[in-house]
N, C-alpha and C positions, 0 to 999 in steps of 0.2 A: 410192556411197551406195546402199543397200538402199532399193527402193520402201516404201513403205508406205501400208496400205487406207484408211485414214482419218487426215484430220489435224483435229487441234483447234487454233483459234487460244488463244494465249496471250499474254496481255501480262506485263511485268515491267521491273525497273529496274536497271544493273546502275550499278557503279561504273566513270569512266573507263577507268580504267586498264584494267580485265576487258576493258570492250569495245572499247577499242584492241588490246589482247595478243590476243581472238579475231576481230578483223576482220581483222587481219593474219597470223593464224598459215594456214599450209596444206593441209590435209584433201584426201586423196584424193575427188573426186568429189563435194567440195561448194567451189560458188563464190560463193552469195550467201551473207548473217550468218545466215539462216531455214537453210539447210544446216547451217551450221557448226553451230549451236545445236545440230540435233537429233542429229549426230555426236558433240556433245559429251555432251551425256546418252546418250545409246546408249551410248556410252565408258563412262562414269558406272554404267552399266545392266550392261553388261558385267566392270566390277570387281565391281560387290557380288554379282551372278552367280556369277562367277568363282571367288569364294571360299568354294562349297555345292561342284564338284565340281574334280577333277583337269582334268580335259580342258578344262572350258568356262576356269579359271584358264590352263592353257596355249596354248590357242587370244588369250588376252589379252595375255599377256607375249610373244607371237610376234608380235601386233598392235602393242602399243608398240614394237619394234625395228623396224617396219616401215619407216619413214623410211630408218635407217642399211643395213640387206638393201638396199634399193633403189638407195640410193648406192653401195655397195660394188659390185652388179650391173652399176650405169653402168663403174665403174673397172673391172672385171672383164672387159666387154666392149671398151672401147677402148682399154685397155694389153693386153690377151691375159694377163692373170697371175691368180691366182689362191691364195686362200691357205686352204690345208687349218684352219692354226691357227684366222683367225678365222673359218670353218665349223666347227669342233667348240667354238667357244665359241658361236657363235650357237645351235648344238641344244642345247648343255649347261645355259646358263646359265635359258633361259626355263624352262628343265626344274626345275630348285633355288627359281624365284622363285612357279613354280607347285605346287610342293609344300608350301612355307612357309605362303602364300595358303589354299591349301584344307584345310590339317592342322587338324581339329578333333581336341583335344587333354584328353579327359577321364579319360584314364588312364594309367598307367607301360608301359601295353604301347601304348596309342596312341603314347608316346613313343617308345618301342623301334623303331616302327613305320617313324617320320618317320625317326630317326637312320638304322635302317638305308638307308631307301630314297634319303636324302642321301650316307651315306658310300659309295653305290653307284654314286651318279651322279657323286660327287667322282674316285673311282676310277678311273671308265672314262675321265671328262677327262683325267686324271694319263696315265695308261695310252697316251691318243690322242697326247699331248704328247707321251710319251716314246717314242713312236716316229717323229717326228719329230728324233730324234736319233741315230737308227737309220744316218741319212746324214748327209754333212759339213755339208748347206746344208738347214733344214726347209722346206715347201713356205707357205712365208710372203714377206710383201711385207719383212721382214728376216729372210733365211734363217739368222741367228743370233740369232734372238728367245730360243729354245726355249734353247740352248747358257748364254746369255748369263745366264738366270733360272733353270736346273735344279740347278746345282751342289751348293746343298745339298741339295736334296730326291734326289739321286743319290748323296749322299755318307751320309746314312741309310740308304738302299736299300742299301747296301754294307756299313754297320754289321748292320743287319738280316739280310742275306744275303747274308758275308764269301763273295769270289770262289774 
C-alpha cells in the first residue's frame, strides 16, 4: 500500500454482503478494512484513470493479474518449470485489454488506429505460439497445449501460403 500525506476520515454504509466480500478478500499490503477501503478506491481511481492513457490502462490490467503472476511465480519456483506459453499471454493479453480501455474512438482513422494496433498485438501472440511448435514439446506446463489448439489456424496458414 502506497503511503499517503493526508488522510480524511469518512464514514459510510455499505451492504453486508460488500462488506463481508471486502473484509475477507486479500490486498497486498493492506490488513485492516481502512486499508482495504482505500486500495479499493485507489483500484477504482486507477480504472477511470486508466482509460485517458495507454500506459496508466496497462500498468492497471497488469495490476489486476497480479494475484494469478504471483501464484504462477510460487509454482514456477518450487516445481523448477516454467511456461513460455503463459508468459507471452500474460504480456499480450493486459496489452489488448489496455488498448480497448484507452481507445477514444471519434473517428474512422481513430478506428483504423485501434484495429491496426490490436491485429498487431494478435499477430505477435499467434507468431509467439507458433513457435512454440517449432519443437515436439512447447515450453508449457502441457507441452502439447500449442499442438493440441493450432491445427486449424496452421491449416489456413497453409491455404494462405501452400508449402
Amino acid at each position: 500500500m502506497k503511503p499517503y500525506a493526508t488522510m480524511i476520515p469518512v464514514s459510510g454504509r455499505l451492504p453486508e454482503d460488500l462488506y463481508q466480500w471486502l473484509s475477507g478478500l486479500s490486498l497486498e499490503g493492506a490488513t485492516t478494512f481502512s486499508d482495504k477501503m482505500r486500495e479499493a478506491i485507489a483500484t477504482l481511481k486507477r480504472l477511470h484513470d486508466g482509460s485517458a492513457d495507454y500506459v496508466g490502462a496497462l500498468a492497471m490490467h497488469r495490476d489486476l493479474a497480479y494475484a494469478a503472476r504471483h501464484q504462477l511465480a510460487v509454482i514456477e519456483r518450487d516445481g523448477g518449470t516454467h511456461s513460455e506459453v503463459l508468459a507471452s499471454m500474460f504480456e499480450h493479453i493486459p496489452a489488448f485489454g489496455a488498448a480497448l480501455q484507452s481507445a477514444h474512438l471519434s473517428t474512422p482513422e481513430d478506428a483504423r488506429a485501434l484495429e491496426a494496433q490490436l491485429a498487431r498485438r494478435a499477430l505477435q501472440l499467434a507468431e509467439t505460439l507458433l513457435r512454440q511448435m517449432l519443437t515436439t514439446e512447447a515450453a508449457a506446463y502441457d507441452p502439447q497445449v500449442v499442438r493440441q489448439n493450432a491445427g486449424r489456424l496452421v491449416e489456413l496458414a497453409q491455404r494462405v501460403c501452400p508449402p
